[in-house]
C-alpha positions as CSV (number, residue, x, y, z in Angstrom):
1,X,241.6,-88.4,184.1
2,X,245.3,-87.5,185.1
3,X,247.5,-85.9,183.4
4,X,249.7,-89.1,183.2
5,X,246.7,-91.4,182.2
6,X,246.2,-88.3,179.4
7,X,250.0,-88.4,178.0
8,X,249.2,-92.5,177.6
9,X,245.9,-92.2,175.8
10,X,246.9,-89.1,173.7
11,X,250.2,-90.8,172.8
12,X,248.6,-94.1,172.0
13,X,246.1,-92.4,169.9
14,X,249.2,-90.1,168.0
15,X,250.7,-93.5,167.5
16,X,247.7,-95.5,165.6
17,X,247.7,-92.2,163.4
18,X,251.5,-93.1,162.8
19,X,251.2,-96.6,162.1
20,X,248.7,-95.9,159.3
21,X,251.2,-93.3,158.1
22,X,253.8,-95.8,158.4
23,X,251.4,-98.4,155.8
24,X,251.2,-95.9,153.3
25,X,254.5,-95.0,153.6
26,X,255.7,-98.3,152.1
27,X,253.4,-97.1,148.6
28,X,253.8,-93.8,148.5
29,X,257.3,-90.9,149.2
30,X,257.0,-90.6,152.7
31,X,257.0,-86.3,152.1
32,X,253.8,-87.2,150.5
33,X,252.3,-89.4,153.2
34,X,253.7,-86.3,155.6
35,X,252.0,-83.8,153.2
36,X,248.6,-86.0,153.5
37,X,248.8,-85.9,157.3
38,X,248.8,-82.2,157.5
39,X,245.9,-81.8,155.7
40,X,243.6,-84.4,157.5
41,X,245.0,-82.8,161.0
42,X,243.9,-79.4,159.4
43,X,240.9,-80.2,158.5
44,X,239.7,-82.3,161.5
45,X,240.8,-79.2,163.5
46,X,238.6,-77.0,161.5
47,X,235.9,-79.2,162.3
48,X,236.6,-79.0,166.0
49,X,236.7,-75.2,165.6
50,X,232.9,-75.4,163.8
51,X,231.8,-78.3,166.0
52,X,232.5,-76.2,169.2
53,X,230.9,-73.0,167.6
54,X,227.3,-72.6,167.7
55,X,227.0,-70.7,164.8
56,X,229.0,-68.6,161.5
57,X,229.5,-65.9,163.7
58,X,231.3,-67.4,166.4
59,X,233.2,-69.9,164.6
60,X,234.2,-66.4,162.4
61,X,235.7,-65.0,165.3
62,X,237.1,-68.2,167.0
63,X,239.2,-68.5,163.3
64,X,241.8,-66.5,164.2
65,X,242.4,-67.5,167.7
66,X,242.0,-71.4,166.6
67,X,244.7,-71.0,163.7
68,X,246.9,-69.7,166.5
69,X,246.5,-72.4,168.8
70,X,247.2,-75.2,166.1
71,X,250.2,-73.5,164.9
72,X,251.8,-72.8,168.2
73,X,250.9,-76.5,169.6
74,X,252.1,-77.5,166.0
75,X,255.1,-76.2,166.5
76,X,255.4,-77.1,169.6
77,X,255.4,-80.7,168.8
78,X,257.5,-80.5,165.6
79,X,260.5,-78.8,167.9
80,X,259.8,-82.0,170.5
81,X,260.3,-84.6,168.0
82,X,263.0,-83.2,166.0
83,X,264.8,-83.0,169.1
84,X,264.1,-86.2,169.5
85,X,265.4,-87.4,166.3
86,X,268.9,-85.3,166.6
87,X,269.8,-87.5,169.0
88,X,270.5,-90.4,166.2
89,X,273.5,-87.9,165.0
90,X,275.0,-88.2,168.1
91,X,278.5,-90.1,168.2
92,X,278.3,-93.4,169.6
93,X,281.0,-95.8,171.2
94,X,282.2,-98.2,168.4
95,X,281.1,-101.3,170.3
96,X,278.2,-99.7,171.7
97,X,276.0,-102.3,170.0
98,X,277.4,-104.8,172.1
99,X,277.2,-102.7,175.6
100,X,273.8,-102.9,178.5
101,X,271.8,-100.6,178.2
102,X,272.0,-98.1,181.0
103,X,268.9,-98.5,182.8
104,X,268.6,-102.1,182.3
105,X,271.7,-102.6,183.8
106,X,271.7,-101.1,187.2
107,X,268.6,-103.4,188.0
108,X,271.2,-106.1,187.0
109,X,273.3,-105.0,189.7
């Protein structure tokens, strides 16, 4: 698999997760759906960690080295997106609404 056809599947899967989130989102505070996603990524990635350990010893000293991987990838991520998202503060032209976009418009041309 490439690392193109990779980004697509992982980012398709990421998004079915965030679709759900979005459904429960309409019933519950979305902190609490956020909250609620945390804990199921944490505890499917301690299953990874014992799935990929053949026994208490090893998955005792993968622990530590597994907890850093999520948090750094984890972070990771959260930086990403909330980069992402900053760019909704960013001034727009008053009538931008009503303008092409961009890209769409230089294959008008």
């Amino acid at each position: 698999m490439s690392d193109e056809e990779f980004d697509q599947k992982f980012k398709a899967i990421a998004d079915t997760f965030i679709d759900l989130a979005n459904q429960h989102a309409k019933e519950a505070h979305v902190e609490n759906v956020s909250i609620a996603l945390l804990y199921a990524a944490s505890r499917f990635n301690a299953y990874v960690v014992a799935n990929n350990a053949e026994n208490l010893e090893k998955f005792e000293s993968d622990r530590k080295s597994a907890s850093d991987f999520f948090q750094e990838k984890y972070q990771e991520m959260l930086q990403e997106n909330l980069d992402d998202y900053s760019k909704v503060y960013e001034p727009q032209p008053k009538y931008a609404h009503l303008m092409k976009d961009q890209e769409n418009s230089k294959a008008d041309v």
